[in-house]
C-alpha positions as CSV (number, residue, x, y, z in Angstrom):
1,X,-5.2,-46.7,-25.9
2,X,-5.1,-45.1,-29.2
3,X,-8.2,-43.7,-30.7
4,X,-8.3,-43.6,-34.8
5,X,-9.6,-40.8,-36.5
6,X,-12.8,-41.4,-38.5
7,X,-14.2,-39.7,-41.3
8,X,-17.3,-38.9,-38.9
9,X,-15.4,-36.9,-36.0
10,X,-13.3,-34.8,-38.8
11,X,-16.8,-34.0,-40.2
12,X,-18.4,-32.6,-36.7
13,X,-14.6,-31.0,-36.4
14,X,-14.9,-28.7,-39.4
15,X,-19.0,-27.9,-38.9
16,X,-18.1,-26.6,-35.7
17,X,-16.0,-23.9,-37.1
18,X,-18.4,-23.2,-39.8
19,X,-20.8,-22.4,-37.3
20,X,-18.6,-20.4,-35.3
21,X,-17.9,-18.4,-38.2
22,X,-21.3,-17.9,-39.6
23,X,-22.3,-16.6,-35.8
24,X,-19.1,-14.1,-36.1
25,X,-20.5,-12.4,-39.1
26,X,-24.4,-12.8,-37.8
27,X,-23.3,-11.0,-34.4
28,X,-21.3,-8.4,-36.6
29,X,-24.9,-7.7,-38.9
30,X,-26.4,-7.4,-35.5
31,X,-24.1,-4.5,-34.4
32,X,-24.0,-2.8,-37.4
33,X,-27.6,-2.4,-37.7
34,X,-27.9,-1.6,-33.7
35,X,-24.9,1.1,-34.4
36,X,-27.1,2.1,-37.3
37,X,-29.9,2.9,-35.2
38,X,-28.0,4.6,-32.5
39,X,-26.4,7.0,-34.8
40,X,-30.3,7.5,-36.5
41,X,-31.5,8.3,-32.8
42,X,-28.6,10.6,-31.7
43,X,-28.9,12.4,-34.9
44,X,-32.5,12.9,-34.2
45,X,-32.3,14.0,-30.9
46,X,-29.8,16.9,-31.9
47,X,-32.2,17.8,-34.8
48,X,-35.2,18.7,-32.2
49,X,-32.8,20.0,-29.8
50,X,-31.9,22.6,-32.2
51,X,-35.6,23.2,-33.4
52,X,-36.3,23.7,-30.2
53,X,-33.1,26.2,-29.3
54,X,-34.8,28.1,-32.6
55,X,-38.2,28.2,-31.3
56,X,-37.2,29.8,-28.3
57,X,-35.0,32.1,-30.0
58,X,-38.0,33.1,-32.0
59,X,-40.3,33.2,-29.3
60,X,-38.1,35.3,-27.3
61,X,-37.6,37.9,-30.7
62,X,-41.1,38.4,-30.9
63,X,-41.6,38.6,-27.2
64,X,-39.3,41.4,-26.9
65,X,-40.9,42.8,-30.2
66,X,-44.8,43.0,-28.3
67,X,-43.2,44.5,-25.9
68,X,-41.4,47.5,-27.8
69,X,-45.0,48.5,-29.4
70,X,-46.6,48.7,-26.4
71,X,-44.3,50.5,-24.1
72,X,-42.3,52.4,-26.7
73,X,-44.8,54.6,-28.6
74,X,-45.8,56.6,-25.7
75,X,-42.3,58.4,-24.4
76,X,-39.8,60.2,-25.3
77,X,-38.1,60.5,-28.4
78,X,-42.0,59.7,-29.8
79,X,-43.5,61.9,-27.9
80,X,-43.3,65.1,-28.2
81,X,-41.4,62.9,-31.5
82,X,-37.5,63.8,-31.9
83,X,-36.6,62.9,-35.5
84,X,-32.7,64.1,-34.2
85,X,-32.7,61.0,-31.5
86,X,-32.4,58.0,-35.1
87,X,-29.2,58.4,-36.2
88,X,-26.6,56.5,-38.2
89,X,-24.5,55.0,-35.0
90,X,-28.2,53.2,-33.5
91,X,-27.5,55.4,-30.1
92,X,-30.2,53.3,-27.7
93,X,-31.8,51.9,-30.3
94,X,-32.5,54.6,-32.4
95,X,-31.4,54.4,-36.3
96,X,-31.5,56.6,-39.1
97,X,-32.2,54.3,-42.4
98,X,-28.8,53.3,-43.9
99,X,-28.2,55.1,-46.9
100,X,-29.5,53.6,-50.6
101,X,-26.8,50.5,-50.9
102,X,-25.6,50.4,-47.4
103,X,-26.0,47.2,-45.5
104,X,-29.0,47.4,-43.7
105,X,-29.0,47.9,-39.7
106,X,-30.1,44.5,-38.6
107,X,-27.5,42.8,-40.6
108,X,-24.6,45.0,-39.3
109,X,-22.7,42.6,-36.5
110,X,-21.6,45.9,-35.0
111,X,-25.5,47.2,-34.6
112,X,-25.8,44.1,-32.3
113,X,-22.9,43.2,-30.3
114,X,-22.9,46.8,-28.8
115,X,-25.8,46.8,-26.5
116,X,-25.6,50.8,-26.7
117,X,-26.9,50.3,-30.1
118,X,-29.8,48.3,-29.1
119,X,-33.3,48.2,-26.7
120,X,-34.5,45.4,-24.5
121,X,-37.4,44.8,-22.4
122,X,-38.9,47.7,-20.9
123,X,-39.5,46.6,-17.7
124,X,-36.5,44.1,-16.1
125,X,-39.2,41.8,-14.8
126,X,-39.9,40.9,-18.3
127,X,-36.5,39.4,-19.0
128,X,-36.5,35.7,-19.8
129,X,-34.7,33.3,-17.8
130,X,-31.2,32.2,-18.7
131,X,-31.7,28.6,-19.3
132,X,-33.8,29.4,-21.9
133,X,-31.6,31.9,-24.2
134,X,-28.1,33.0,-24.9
135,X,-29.2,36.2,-23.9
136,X,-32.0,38.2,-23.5
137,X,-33.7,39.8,-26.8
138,X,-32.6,43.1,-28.3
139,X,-34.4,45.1,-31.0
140,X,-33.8,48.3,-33.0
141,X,-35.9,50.8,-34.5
142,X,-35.5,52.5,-37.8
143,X,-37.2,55.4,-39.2
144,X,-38.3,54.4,-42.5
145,X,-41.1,56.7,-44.0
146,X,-43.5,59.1,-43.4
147,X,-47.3,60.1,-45.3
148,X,-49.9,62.7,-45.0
149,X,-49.5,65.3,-42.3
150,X,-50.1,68.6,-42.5
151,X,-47.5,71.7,-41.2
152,X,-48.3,73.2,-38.2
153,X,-51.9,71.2,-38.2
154,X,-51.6,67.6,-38.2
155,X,-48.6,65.5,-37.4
156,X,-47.4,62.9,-40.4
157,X,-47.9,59.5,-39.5
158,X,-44.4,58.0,-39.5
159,X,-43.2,54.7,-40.4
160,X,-40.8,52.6,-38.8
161,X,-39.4,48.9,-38.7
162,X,-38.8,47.4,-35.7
163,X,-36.0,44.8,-36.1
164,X,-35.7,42.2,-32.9
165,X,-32.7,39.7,-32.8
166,X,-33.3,36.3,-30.5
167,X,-30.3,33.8,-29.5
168,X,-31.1,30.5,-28.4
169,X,-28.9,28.5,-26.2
170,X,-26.9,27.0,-28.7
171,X,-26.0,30.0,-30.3
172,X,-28.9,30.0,-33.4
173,X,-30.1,33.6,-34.2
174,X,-33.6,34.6,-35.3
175,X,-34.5,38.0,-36.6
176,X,-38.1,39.6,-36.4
177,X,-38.7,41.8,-38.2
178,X,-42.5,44.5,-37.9
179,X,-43.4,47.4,-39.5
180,X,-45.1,50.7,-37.5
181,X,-47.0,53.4,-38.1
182,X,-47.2,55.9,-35.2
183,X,-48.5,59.7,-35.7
184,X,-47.2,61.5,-32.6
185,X,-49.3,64.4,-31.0
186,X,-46.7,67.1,-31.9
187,X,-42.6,67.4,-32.8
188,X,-40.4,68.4,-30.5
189,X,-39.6,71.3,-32.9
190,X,-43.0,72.5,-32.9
191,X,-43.4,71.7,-36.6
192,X,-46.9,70.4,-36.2
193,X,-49.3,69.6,-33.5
């Protein structure tokens, strides 16, 4: 038996591909907006990943900053205070201020990649743990000024700028940067006191 092809069946023939094309291109929308949004929350989650590799790096600069004014001030070179100890190469911390036009310390590379050149925690038990920074904080300190004073009487008070440098995980720097003023009890070359 021989079936004949009426104008009914090629009808239903030809919708059925139109659907099967029309739910091709809806499935394709519906990837392209669910790739859309994956991409959106990816993209998101590296954004607060890095804020929060900067916080810490931050965190960890100031840290290591509170901790220089309160244990550095009270020893040697500051006091009896040594102005020969803050020279040009940042031995242990200790800088001169460049010269008029000369890249400043805390932007030198060489200032920080040479821990020779820099200071860190006081106290060991005060370094952070490694999961939460590239390394642990470093700072330098600069002799920038001095006012008042009196020889032989009363010591100046001196100003210097305490620059700290924090690395998050990922690498991200952050630079703190506070400003001092310590008048030591004497100078080491008698010069007041």
């Amino acid at each position: 038996m021989h079936m004949k092809t009426t104008p009914t069946l090629i009808r239903q023939q030809r919708q059925a591909g139109a659907v099967l094309i029309t739910g091709l291109i809806f499935m394709t929308l519906v990837m392209l907006i669910a790739l859309s949004v994956m991409r959106s929350a990816t993209l998101e989650e590296r954004m607060a990943a890095n804020s929060r590799n900067r916080q810490l790096a931050l965190e960890a600069a100031e840290a290591v900053v509170r901790d220089a004014e309160l244990s550095l001030f009270a020893a040697a070179p500051f006091n009896p205070f040594d102005l020969e100890a803050f020279v040009a190469s940042c031995t242990g911390g200790y800088c001169a201020a460049p010269a008029a036009g000369d890249t400043p310390r805390w932007q030198s590379a060489s200032t920080w990649s040479n821990t020779a050149n820099t200071r860190t925690f006081a106290n060991a038990t005060s370094n952070l743990t490694a999961s939460l920074v590239a390394s642990q904080p470093s700072y330098i300190v600069e002799l920038i000024g001095q006012e008042g004073g009196q020889t032989q009487h009363i010591c100046p008070k001196l100003l210097f700028r305490i620059t700290a440098r924090g690395v998050g995980v990922d690498g991200s720097e952050v630079f703190v940067e506070d400003i001092y003023r310590h008048r030591p009890a004497t100078f080491s070359d008698g010069s007041c006191g």
